[in-house]
C-alpha positions in Angstrom: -28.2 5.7 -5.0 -25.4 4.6 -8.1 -23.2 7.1 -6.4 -23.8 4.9 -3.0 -23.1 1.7 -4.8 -20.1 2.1 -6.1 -18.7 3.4 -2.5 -18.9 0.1 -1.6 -15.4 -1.7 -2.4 -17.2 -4.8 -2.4 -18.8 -3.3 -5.8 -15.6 -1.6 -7.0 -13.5 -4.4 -6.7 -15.9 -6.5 -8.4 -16.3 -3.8 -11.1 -12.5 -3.4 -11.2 -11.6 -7.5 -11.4 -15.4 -8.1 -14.4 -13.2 -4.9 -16.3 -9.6 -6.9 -16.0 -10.9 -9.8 -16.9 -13.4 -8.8 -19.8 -10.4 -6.6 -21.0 -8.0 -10.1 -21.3 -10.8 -12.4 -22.5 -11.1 -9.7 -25.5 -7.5 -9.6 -25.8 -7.1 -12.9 -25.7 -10.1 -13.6 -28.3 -8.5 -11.3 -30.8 -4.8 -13.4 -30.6 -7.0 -16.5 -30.8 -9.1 -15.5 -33.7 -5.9 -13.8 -35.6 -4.1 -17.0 -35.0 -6.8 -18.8 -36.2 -7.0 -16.8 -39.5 -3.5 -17.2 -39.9 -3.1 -20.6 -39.2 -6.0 -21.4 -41.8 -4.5 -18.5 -44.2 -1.4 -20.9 -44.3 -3.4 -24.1 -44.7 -5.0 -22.7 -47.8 -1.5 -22.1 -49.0 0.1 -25.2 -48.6 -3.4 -26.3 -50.5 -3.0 -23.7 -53.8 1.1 -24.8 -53.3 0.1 -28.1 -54.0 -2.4 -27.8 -56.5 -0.1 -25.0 -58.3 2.6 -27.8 -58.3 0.2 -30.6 -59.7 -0.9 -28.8 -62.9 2.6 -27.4 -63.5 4.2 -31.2 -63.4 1.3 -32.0 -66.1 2.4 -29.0 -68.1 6.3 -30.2 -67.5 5.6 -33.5 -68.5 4.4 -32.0 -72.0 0.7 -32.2 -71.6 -1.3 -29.7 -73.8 -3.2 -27.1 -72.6 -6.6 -28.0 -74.1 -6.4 -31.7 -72.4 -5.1 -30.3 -69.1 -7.6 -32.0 -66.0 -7.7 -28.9 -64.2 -9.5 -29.1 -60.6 -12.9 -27.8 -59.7 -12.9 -24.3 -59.8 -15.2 -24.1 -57.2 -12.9 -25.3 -54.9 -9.5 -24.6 -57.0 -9.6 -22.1 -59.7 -6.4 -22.4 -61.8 -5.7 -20.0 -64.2 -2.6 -20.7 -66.7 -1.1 -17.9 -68.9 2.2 -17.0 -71.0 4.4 -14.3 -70.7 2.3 -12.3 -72.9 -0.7 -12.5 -70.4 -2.8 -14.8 -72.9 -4.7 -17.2 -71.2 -4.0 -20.9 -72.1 -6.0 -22.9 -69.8 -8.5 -22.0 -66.7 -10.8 -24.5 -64.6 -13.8 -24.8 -65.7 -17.1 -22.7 -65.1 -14.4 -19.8 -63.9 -15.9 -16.6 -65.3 -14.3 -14.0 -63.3 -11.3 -13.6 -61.1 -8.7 -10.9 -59.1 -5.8 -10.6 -57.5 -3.7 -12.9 -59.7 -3.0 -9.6 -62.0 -4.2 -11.5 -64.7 -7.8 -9.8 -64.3 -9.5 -11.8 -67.4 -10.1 -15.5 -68.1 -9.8 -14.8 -71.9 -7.3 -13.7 -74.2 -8.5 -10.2 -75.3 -9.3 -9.1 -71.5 -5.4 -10.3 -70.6 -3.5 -6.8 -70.2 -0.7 -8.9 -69.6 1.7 -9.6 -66.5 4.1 -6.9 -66.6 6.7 -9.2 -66.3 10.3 -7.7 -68.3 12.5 -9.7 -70.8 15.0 -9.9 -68.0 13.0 -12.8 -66.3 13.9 -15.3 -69.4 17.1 -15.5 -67.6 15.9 -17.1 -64.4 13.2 -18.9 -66.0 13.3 -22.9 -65.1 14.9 -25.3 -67.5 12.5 -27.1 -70.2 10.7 -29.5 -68.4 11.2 -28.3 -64.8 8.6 -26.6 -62.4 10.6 -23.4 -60.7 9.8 -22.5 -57.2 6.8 -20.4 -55.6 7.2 -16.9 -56.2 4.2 -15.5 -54.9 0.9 -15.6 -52.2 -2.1 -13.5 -52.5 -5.5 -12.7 -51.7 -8.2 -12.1 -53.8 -11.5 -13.8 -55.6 -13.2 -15.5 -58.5 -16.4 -16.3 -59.8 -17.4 -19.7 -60.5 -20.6 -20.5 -62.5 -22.5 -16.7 -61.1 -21.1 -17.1 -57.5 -18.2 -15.3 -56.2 -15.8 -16.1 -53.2 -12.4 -15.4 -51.9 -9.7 -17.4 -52.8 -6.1 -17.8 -51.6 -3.5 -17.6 -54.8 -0.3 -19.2 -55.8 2.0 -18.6 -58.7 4.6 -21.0 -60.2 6.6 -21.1 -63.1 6.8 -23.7 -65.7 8.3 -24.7 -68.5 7.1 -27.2 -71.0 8.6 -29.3 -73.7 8.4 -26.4 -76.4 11.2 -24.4 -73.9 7.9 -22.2 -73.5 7.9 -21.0 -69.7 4.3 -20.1 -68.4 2.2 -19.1 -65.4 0.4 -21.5 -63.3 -1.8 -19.4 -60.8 -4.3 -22.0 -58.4 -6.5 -20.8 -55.7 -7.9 -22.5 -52.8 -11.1 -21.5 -51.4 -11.4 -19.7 -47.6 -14.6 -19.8 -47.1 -13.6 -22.7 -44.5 -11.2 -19.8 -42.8 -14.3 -17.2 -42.5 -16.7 -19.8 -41.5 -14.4 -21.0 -38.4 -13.2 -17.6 -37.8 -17.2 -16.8 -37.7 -17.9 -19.8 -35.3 -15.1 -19.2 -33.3 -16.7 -15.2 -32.9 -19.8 -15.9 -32.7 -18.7 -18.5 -29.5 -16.7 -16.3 -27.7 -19.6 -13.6 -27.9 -21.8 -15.6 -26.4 -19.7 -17.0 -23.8 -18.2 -13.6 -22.9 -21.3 -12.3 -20.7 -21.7 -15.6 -19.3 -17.8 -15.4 -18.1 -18.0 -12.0 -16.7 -21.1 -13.1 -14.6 -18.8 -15.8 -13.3 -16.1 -13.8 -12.2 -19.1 -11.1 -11.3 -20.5 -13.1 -8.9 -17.6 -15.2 -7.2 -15.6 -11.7 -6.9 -18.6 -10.4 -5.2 -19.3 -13.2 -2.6 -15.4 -13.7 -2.4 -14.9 -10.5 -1.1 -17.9 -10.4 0.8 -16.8 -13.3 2.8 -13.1 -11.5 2.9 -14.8 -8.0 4.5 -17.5 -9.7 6.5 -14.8 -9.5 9.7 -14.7 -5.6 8.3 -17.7 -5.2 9.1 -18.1 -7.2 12.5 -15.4 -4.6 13.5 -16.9 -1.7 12.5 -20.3 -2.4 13.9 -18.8 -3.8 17.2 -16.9 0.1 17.1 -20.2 1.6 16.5 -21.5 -0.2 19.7 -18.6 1.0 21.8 -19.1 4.5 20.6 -22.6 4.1 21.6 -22.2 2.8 24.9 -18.5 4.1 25.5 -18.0 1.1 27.0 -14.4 1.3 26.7 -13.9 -2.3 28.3 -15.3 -3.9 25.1 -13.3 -5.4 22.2 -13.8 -6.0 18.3 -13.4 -10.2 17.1 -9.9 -11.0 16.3 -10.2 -13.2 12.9 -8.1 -16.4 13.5 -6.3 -15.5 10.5 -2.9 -14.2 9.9 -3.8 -11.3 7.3 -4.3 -7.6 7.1 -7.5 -7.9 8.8 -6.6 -9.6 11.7 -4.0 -7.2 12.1 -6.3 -4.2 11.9 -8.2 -6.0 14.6 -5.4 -6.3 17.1 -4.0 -2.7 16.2 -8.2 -1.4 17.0 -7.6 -3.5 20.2 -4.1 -2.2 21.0 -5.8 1.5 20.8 -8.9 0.7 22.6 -6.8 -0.4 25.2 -4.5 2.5 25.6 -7.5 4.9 25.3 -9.6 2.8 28.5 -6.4 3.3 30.1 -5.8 7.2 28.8 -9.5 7.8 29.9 -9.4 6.3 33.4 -5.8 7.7 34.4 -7.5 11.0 33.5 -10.7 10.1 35.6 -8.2 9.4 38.3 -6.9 12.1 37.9 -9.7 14.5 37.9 -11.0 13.0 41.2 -7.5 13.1 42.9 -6.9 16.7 41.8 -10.8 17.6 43.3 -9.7 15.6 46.6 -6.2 17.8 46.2 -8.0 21.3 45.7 -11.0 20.4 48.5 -8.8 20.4 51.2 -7.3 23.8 51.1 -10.1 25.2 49.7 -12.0 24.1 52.9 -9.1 25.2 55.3 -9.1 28.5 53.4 -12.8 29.0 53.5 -12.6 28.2 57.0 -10.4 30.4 58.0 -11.8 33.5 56.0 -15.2 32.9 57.6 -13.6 32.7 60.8 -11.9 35.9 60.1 -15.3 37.4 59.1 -17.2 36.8 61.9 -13.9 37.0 64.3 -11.2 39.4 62.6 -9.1 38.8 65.7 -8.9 35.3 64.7 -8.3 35.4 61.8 -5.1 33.3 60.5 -3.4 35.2 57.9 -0.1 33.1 57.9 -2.4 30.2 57.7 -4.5 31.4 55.1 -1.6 32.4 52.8 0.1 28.9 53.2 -3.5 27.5 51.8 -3.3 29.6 49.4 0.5 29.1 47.9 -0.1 25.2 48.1 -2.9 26.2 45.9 -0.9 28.3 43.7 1.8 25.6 42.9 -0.8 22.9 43.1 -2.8 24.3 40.0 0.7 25.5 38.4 1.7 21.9 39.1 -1.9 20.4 37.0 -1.2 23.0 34.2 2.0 21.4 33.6 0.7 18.0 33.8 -1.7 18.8 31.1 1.2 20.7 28.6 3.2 17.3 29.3 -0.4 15.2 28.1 -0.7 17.8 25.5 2.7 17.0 24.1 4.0 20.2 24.3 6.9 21.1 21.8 10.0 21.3 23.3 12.6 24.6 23.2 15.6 23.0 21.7 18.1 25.1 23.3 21.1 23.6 25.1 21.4 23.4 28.9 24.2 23.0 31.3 22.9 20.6 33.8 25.9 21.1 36.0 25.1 25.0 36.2 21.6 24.6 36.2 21.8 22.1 39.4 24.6 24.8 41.2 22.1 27.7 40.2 19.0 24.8 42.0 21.1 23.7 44.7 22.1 27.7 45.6 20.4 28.7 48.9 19.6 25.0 49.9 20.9 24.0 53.1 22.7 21.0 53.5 22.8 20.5 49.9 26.2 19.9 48.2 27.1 19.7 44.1 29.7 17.8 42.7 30.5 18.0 39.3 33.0 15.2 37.4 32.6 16.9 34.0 30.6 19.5 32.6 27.7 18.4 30.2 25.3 20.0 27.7 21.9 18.7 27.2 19.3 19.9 24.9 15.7 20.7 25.9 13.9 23.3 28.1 15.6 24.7 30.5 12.3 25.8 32.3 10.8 22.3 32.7 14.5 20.8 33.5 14.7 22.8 35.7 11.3 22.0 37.3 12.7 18.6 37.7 15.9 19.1 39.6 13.5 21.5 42.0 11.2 18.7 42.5 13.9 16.2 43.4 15.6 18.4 45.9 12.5 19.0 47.4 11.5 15.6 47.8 15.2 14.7 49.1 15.4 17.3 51.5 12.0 16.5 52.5 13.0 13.0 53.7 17.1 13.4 54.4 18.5 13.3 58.1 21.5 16.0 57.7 22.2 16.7 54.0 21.9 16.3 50.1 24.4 15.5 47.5 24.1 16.1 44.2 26.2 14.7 41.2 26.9 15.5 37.2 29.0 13.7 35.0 28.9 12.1 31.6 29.1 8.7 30.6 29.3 8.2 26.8 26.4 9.8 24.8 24.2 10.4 28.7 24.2 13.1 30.8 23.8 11.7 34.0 22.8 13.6 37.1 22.1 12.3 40.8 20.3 13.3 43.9 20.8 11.3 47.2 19.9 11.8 50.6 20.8 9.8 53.9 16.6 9.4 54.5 15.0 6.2 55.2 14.7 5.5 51.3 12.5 4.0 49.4 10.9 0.3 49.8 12.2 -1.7 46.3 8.3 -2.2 46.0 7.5 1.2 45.8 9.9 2.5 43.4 8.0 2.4 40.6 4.7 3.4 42.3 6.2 6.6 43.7 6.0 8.1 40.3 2.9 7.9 40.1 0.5 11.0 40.5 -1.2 11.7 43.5 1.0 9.0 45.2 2.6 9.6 48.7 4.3 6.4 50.7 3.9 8.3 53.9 0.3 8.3 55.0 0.6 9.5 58.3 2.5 12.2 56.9 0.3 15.8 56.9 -0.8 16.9 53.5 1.1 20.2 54.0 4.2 18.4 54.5 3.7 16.1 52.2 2.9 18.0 48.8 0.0 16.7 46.8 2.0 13.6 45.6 3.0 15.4 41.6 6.5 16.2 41.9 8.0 13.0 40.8 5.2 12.2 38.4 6.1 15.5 36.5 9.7 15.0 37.0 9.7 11.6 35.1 7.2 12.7 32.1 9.5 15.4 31.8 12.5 13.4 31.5 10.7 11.2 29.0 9.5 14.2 27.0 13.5 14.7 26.8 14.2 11.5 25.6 15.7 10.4 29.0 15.0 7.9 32.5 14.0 9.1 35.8 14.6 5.8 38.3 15.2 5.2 41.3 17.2 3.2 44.3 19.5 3.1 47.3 22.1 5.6 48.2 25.7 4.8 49.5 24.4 6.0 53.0 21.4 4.0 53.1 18.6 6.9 51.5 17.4 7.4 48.0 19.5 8.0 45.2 17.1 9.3 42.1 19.1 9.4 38.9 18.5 11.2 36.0 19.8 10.1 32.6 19.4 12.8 29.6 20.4 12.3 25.7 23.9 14.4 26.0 24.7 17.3 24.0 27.5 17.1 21.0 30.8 18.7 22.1 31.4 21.8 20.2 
């Protein structure tokens, strides 16, 4: 059931945006609280810089140690020693204190500050207050209680030429209690805020796939019904899922189409087969019960309209299939003499020889097909044409027949279609030979069109993807 759950992209991308976000709200908390440490870290500075800088201007204006009004050292600790680490003056109750390297508060626990003889030399003159010359952390206890403490140092030196140490803290208890607050908030808050995003990620893409699923269920409808006629909602917006929408639409659409040009095909190719099936059944039961009867020359036409009928439906459904193509080169201009051979009243003119590139089998197929149907429908004779006009091979087949209506020019290559009703089925052919001559020419990358002949008949022309010259 988890597993299930978290198929759902509703629930992933609401996992993935709570995880983003959570991940950048603690990000962000830790810059915010580090800030804030630092920003009060600096405060409590500028407050031991100034208290530091107080008591040394008393001690530079040659007050004594013992009647030095040092600050609270529960709020201040100041701690004043000599070079020799002996303590002249600290705040009062202060009883303990580190990180100034001056660990004691009395003279005999003073190891001293390890500062060298070389440091008279930059010492400040008598009665001047030299610069701050350090920062540190550490703590000090203050009547039995302890706390951390920001420290300064400054040198001083007093009206004896005497330079000392003025070390003042300032308290950060302030820091850790805001930088506590400030936690403690953003704790709290942080579960609150990823419900927030929680919940309006999951309704927001809920709403955003809700068209999603109106397509997928009207789909599941369709395949229940195969209703191919039906369509999914088109959202009225202009984003990915409207476009799925129209691209499901666009295929529904070609397969209705795909499905009932094969149903028509199926029941033109049973009405195809039925008749010389019957004729031949006819005649073979005739033959049965009346041998003298029988019509053998008959029976064998039925049965070669058959043959090229079903070899003409086997190549219909390679073409459907997509069959791969041979790539070999063809001459069309010697594969339409080596057509045209044995042909009566069929003549070949060639302008310039041209290489295509295809199979020479179904190619072939084609130029039969149209010299059938030409010499089907001319008065006295045929004339067929290759040449080359830029990167097209271009071949023609007219005849000096009644042609074909503008109307019909498209229709004619259709399957199963024949313009001349009255004409009899075995004269006729079964209506495939121009549909299979233009889905070849496709296949090839070509056009198959037609329209009227210098003498008045039909003039089909062939255009191919010509061959590189080698």
């Amino acid at each position: 059931m988890k597993a299930r759950w978290f198929s759902s992209v509703r629930a992933r991308a609401t996992l993935g945006a709570t995880a983003v976000v959570a991940v950048a709200l603690v990000a962000a908390g830790i810059a915010v609280l580090l800030s804030l440490r630092g920003n009060l870290t600096s405060q409590a500075d500028g407050e031991a810089d100034g208290v530091a800088r107080e008591v040394a201007g008393r001690i530079a204006a040659g007050t004594p140690y013992p009647s030095l009004d040092l600050p609270d050292g529960e709020d201040n600790p100041v701690q004043v020693v000599d070079r020799d680490g002996r303590v002249l003056a600290v705040s009062e109750g202060l009883t303990a204190i580190s990180g100034t390297g001056v660990p004691g508060v009395t003279p005999e626990a003073s190891p001293g500050t390890g500062r060298d003889a070389d440091d008279d030399a930059d010492d400040p003159e008598p009665g001047e207050i030299g610069d701050v010359t350090w920062h540190g952390q550490g703590s000090a206890g203050v009547d039995g209680e302890s706390g951390d403490y920001r420290f300064t140092r400054v040198e001083v030196t007093d009206r004896r030429d005497e330079t000392v140490l003025v070390f003042a803290g300032a308290s950060l208890g302030a820091q850790r209690d805001a930088v506590g607050t400030a936690a403690t908030a953003m704790l709290a808050g942080l579960p609150l805020l990823l419900g927030v995003v929680a919940g309006v990620t999951w309704l927001v893409t809920r709403r955003a796939l809700r068209p999603v699923e109106s397509i997928r269920r009207e789909m599941a409808e369709i395949t229940a019904s195969q209703d191919l006629s039906r369509r999914v909602p088109e959202p009225a917006t202009h984003d990915e899922v409207a476009r799925l929408a129209r691209t499901t639409n666009e295929t529904l659409t070609a397969l209705e189409s795909s499905v009932e040009r094969q149903r028509r095909f199926v029941a033109d190719a049973s009405h195809e087969l039925r008749s010389p099936l019957a004729s031949l059944r006819t005649q073979l039961e005739v033959g049965a019960a009346h041998p003298e009867l029988l019509d053998v020359p008959g029976a064998v036409e039925d049965t070669v309209r058959l043959q090229n009928l079903a070899a003409d439906l086997l190549l219909l459904a390679r073409l459907d299939a997509g069959e791969r193509l041979a790539g070999a080169p063809v001459d069309l201009a010697a594969l339409a003499a080596e057509e045209a051979g044995g042909r009566r009243g069929v003549t070949v003119a060639v302008t310039e020889s041209v290489e295509v590139t295809g199979s020479r089998g179904q190619l072939g197929r084609v130029l039969a097909n149209l010299l059938d149907n030409a010499q089907r429908h001319a008065r006295a004779e045929v004339a067929v044409t290759v040449r080359r006009e830029g990167d097209r091979a271009v071949l023609e087949v007219a005849d000096d027949g009644p042609g074909v209506p503008e109307a019909d020019r498209e229709r004619i290559f259709e399957r199963f279609v024949r313009l001349d009703d009255a004409r009899g089925r075995d004269e006729g052919g079964a209506g495939l030979g121009l549909a299979i001559a233009r889905d070849v020419a496709v296949r090839h990358g070509g056009t198959l069109a037609v329209r009227e002949a210098p003498a008045g008949g039909a003039l089909f022309e062939l255009r191919l993807p010509a061959a590189e010259s080698r």
